[in-house]
C-alpha positions in Angstrom: -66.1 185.3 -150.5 -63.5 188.6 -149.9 -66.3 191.1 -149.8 -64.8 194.9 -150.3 -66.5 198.6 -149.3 -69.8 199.4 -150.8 -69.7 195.7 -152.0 -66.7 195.6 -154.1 -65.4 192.1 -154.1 -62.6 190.4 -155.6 -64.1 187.2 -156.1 -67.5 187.0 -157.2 -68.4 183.2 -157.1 -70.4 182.4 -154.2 -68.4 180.1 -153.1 -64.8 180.5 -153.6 -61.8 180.2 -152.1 -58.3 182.0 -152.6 -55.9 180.3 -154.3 -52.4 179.4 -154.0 -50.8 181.9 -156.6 -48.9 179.5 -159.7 -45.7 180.1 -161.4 -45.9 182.2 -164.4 -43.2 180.1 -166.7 -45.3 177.1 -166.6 -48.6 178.4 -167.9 -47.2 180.0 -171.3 -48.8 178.6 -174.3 -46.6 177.4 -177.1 -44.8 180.0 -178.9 -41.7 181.2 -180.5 -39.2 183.0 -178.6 -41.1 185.7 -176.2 -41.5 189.2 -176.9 -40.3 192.0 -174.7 -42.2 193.3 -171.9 -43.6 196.6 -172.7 -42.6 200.2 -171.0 -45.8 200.9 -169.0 -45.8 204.4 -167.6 -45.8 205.3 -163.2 -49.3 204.8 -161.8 -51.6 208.0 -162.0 -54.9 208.1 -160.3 -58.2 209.3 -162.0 -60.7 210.9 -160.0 -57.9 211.6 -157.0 -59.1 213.0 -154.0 -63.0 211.9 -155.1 -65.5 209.3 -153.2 -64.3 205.7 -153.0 -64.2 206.4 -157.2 -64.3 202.5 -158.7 -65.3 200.2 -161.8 -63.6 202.3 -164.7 -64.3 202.2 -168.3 -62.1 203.7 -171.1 -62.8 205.1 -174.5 -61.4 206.8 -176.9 -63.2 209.8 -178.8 -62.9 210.4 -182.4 -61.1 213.3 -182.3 -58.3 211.3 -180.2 -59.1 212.3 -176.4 -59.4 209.4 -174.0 -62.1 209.6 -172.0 -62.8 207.7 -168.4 -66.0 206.7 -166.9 -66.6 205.5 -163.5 -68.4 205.2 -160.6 -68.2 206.8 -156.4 -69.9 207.3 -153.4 -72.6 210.0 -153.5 -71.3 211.6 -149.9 -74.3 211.2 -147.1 -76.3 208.9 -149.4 -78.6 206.2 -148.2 -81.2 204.2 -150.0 -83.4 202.4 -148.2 -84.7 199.4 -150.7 -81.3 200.0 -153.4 -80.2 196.5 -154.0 -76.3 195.9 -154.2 -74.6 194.7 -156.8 -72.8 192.4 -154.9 -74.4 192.1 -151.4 -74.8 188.2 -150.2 -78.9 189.0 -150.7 -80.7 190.3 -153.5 -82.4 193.3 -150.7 -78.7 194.1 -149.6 -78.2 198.0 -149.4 -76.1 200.3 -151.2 -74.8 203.6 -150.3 -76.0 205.8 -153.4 -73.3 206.3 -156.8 -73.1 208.5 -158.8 -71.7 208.2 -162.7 -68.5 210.7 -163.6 -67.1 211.2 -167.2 -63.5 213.0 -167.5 -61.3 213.9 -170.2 -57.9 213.5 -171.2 -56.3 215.4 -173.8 -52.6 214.4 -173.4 -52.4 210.6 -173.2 -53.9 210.0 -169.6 -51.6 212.3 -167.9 -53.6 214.8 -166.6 -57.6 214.8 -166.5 -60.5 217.1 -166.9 -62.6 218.1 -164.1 -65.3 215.0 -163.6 -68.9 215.7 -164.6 -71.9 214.4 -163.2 -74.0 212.0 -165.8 -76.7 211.0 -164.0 -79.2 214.1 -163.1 -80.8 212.0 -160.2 -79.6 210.6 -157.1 -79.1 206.8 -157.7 -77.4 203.2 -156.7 -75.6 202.9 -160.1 -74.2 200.0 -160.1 -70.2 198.6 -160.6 -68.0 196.2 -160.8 -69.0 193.4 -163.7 -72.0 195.8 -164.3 -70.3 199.4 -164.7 -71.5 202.2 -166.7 -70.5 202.5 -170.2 -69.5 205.3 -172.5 -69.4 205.4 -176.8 -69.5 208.7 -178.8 -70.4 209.8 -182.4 -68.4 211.1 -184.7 -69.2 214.7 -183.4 -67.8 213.4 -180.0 -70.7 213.7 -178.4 -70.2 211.4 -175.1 -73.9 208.5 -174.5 -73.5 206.8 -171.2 -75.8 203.4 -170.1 -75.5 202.3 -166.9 -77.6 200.4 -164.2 -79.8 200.6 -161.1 -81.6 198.2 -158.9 -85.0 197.6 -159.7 -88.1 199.7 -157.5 -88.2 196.7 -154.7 -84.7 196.3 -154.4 -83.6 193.2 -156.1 -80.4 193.0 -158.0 -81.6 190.6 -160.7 -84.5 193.0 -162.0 -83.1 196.2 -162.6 -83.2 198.8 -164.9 -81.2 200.1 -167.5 -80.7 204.0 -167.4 -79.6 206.3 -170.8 -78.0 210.2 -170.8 -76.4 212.1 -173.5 -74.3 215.3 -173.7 -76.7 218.0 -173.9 -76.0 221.1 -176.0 -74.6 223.3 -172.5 -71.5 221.3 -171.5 -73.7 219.0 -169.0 -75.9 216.0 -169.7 -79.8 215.3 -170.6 -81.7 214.0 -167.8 -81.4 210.3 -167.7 -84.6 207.9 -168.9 -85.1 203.9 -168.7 -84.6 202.0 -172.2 -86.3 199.0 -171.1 -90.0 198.8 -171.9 -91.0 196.4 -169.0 -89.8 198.0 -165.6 -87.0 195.5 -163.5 -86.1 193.3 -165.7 -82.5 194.7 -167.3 -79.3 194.8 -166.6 -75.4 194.5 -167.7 -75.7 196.9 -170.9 -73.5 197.6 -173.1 -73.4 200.6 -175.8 -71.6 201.5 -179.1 -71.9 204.1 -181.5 -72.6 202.5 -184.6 -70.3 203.2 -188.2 -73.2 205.0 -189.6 -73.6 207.1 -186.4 -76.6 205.6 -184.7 -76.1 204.1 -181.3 -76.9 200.2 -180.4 -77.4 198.9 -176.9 -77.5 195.7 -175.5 -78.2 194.0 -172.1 -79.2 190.8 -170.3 -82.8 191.0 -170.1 -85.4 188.5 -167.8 -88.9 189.8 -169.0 -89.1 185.9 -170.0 -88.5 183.5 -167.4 -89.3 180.4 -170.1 -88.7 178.6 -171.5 -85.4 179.8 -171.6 -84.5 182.4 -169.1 -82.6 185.5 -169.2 -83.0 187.2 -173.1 -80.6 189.0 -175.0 -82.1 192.5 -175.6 -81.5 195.4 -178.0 -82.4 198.7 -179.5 -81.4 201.5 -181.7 -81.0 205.2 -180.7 -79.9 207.9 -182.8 -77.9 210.5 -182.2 -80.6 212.6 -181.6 -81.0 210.4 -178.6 -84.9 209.2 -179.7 -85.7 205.6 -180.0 -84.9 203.9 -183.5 -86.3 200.6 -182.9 -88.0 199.0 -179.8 -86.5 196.7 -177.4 -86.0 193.4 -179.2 -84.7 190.2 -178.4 -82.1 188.5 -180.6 -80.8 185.5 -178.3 -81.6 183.8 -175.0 -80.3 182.0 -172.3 -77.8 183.8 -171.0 -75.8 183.6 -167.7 -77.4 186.4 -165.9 -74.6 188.4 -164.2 -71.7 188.6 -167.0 -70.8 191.3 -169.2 -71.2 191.4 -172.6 -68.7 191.9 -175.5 -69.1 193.7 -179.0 -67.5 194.1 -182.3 -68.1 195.7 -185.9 -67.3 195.6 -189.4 -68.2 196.5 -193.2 -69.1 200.0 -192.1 -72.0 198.5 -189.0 -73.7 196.1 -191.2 -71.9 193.3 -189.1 -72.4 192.8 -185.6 -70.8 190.5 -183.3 -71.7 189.4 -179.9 -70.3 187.5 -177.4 -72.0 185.8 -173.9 -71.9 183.3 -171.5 -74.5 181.0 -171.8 -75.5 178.5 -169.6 -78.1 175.2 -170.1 -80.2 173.2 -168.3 -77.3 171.3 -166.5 -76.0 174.7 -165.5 -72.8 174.4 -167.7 -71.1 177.6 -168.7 -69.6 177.9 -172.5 -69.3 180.9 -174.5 -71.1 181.6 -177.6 -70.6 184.1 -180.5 -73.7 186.0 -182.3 -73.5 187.5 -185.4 -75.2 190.2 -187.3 -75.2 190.7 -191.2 -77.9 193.2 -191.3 -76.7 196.0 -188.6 -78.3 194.5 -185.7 -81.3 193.7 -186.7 -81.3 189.8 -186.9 -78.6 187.2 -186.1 -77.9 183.7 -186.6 -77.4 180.9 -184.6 -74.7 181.5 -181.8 -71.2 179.4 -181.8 -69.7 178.1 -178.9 -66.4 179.6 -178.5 -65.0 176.5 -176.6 -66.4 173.1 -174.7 -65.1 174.1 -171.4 -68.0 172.1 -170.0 -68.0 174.2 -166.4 -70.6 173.6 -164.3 -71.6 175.6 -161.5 -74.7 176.6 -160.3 -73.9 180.0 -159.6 -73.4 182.7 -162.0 -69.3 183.8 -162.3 -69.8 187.4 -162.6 -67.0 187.5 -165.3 -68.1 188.0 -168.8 -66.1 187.2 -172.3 -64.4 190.3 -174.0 -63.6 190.1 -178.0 -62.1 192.9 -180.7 -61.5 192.8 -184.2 -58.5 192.9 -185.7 -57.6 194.4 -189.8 -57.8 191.3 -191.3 -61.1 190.1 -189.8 -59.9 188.1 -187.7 -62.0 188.0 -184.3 -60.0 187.7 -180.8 -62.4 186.7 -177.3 -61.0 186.2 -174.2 -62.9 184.7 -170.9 -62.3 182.8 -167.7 -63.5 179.2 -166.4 -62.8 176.9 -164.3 -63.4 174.4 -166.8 -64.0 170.4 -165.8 -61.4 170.0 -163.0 -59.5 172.6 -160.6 -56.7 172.4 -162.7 -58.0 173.7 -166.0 -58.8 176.8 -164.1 -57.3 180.1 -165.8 -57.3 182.6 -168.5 -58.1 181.2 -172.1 -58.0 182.9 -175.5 -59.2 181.9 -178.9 -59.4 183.3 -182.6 -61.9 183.2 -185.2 -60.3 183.3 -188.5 -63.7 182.8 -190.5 -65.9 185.7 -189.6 -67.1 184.2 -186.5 -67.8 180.7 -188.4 -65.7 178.4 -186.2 -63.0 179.8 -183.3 -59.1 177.8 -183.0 -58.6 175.6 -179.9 -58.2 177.9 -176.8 -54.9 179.1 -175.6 -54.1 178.8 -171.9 -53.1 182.4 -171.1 -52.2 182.1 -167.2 -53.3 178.9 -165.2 -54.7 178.9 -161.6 -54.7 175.5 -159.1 -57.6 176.2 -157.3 -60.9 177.6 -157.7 -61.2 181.2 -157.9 -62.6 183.8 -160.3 -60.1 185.9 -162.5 -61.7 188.2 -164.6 -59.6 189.4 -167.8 -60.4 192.7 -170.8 -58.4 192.5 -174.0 -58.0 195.0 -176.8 -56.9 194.7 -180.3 -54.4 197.2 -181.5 -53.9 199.2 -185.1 -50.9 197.0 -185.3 -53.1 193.9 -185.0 -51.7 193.1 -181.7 -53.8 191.4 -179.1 -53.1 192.9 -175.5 -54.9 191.3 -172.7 -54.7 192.1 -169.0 -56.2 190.3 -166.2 -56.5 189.8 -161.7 -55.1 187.3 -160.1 -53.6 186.6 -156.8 -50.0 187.5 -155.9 -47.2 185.3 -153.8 -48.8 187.5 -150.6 -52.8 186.8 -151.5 -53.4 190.4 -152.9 -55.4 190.7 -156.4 -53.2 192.2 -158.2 -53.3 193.4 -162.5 -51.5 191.3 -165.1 -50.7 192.1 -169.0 -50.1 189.6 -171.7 -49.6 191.0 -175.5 -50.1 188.9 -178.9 -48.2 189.3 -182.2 -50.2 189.2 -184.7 -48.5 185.8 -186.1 -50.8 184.1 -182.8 -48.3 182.4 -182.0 -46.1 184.7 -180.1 -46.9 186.2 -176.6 -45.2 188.5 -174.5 -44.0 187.6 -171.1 -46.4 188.1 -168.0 -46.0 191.5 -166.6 -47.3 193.0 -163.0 -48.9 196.3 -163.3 -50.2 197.1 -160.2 -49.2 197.2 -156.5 -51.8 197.5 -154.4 -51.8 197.6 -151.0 -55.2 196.2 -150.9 -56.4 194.5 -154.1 -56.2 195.4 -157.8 -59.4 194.1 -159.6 -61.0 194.2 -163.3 -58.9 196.1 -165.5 -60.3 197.6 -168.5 -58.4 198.2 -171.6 -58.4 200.5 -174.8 -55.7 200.9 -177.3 -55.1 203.4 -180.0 -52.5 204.5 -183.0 -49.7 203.9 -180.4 -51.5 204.6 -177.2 -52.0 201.6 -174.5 -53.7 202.4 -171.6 -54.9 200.1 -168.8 -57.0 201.2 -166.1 -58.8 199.3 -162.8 -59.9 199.4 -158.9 -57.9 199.3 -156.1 -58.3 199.4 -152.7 -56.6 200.6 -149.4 -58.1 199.5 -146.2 -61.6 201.3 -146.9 -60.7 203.6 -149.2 -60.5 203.2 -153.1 -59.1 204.3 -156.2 -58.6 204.5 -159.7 -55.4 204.0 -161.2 -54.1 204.0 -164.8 -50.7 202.8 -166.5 -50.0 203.5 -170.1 -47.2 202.2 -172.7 -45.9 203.5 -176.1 -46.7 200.4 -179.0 -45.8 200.0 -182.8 -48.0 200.5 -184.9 
């Protein structure tokens, strides 16, 4: 395991092993002839000249600005019982971090100066587990985000809620879970009707089936809607989650890892017809049939396209070494049943790749991904999808690093692209974004 500064890592499965990096031209699913590559503008850093700033997240406002959240080093900070996100031991410590939000009103070339989000010292967490932005129509900005539980242990934390006050700062930040260290890996969205719905891995029930899948309502006022409530269970316990709506909120969709008694790790889709407030049975995404007793720390991602059709994205490392890769697959009947998965980019040996996608206006699928170059660096990769399914782009390199590249993030809008992720130099890091003009 490649562990990085402040516990940044590339691969997060306990026990991996880089691989030996694959041809490209062999792992293309069938298609018709390739698209072009797209023009991706020169690297520009967010957060330059900050703390060891890491685990971006992108989002667009309403009123068109694209805005960045991440995480950095709170300079001279020290906890003493802070758990890691990814130390080797659940009582590993963290250096403190601190949550920024910046602005960018010209397409991601220049940026806003950060603010602070959380009003309290803490060991936000990163990587799989970053903090997460959404905003109302008003563009008011609502960040979630995550800290290690009072005793230090990784697996039962907490998950911690700010707004935009009314003075150009943010309210002081308050715990959503009800029972204390048990949350983690939330995720938030401002809902069509303007409410705000949050979801995370929850353990307040270790049986029968452990790790829950929790939710609640806010509104834009920031006060609780609903309580916590659980709506699915069995979860793997340390991958993100992935959202979608349609018909104006009154359909949710949710996406997981799961993992059963044997310890096998499929993907499953939950749906909502009632806003959030119930949902059916989940469907597994694919039979990949991995088993590993360990959770993979890299989470599904889906979007919705104009015609309804959904589009989810994952990593395993399926039955064998060599059905290890990037996979895609489409639901064409509202989450009913999904297509047989596409091989995106193969690997030969075991090793975690995590991958984001977005869907475009254009009803374009664009998905980037880490992997391992010719020299054993992670660096980013970018794949795009017409919207006849069939036909993908060519692989494209995005980054450089001169340390390692990890977990892009993705978010797409009218005919902005923009793709943002870690990198690191020695014990330094940074954020760095590249952006491309698309049809719409």
């Amino acid at each position: 395991m490649k562990v990085l500064r402040s516990g940044r890592r590339i691969s997060v499965l306990h026990i991996s092993v880089f691989l030996i990096f694959s041809a490209y031209s062999a792992d293309l699913a069938p298609q018709s002839k390739p698209r072009p590559a797209l023009d991706f503008t020169a690297p520009i850093a967010i957060g330059a000249g900050r703390a060891n700033p890491g685990a971006p997240f992108l989002r667009f406002a309403p009123d068109g600005r694209l805005f960045a959240i991440w995480t950095e080093d709170r300079i001279g900070g020290k906890t003493k019982n802070a758990a890691a996100h990814h130390g080797t031991g659940k009582m590993a410590p963290s250096p403190l971090r601190d949550a920024l939000l910046a602005a960018s009103s010209d397409g991601g070339k220049t940026w806003s100066q950060a603010k602070h989000i959380n009003s309290v010292a803490e060991a936000i967490q990163s990587e799989e587990n970053g903090p997460k932005v959404a905003f109302t129509a008003d563009n008011r900005a609502y960040a979630v985000w995550s800290i290690p539980g009072d005793k230090g242990d990784k697996t039962r934390a907490n998950i911690r809620f700010a707004m935009e006050d009314n003075t150009g700062g943010f309210t002081a930040a308050r715990t959503l879970n009800e029972v204390k260290d048990t949350a983690r890996f939330p995720i938030i969205e401002a809902t069509p009707e303007g409410a705000l719905l949050v979801a995370w891995i929850d353990r307040r029930t270790d049986n029968p089936k452990p790790r829950q899948l929790y939710l609640m309502r806010i509104g834009a006022d920031g006060k609780a809607l609903t309580a916590n409530y659980p709506v699915g269970e069995g979860l793997c316990e340390c991958c993100k989650l992935g959202i979608a709506f349609a018909d104006v909120g009154k359909k949710v969709y949710i996406v997981d890892r799961q993992v059963n008694d044997k310890q096998v790790r499929n993907h499953v889709l939950r749906k909502s017809s009632d806003g959030g407030a119930s949902f059916g049975p989940p469907v597994e995404i694919s039979d990949d049939g991995w088993q590993v007793p360990s959770c993979p720390h890299s989470g599904p991602s889906i979007g919705r396209d104009r015609r309804g059709w959904l589009h989810v994205s994952w990593f395993t490392l399926g039955r064998s070494e060599e059905e290890a890769g990037i996979y895609y697959s489409v639901s064409k009947d509202d989450g009913k049943s999904f297509a047989p998965r596409q091989l995106v980019q193969v690997n030969t040996a075991p090793e975690i790749l995590y991958s984001n996608l977005a869907v475009g206006d254009n009803d374009f699928v664009y998905l980037a991904w880490s992997n391992l170059d010719n020299s054993g660096k992670a660096q980013i990769f970018l794949r795009s999808l017409a919207p006849d399914g069939n036909t993908w782009s060519p692989v494209q390199q995005l980054s450089n690093a001169k340390g390692n590249a990890s977990r892009p993030v993705l978010v797409t809008r009218s005919t902005q692209l923009h793709v943002a992720w870690t990198e690191t130099n020695g014990e330094d890091s940074s954020i760095v974004l590249r952006s491309a003009a698309v049809s719409q």
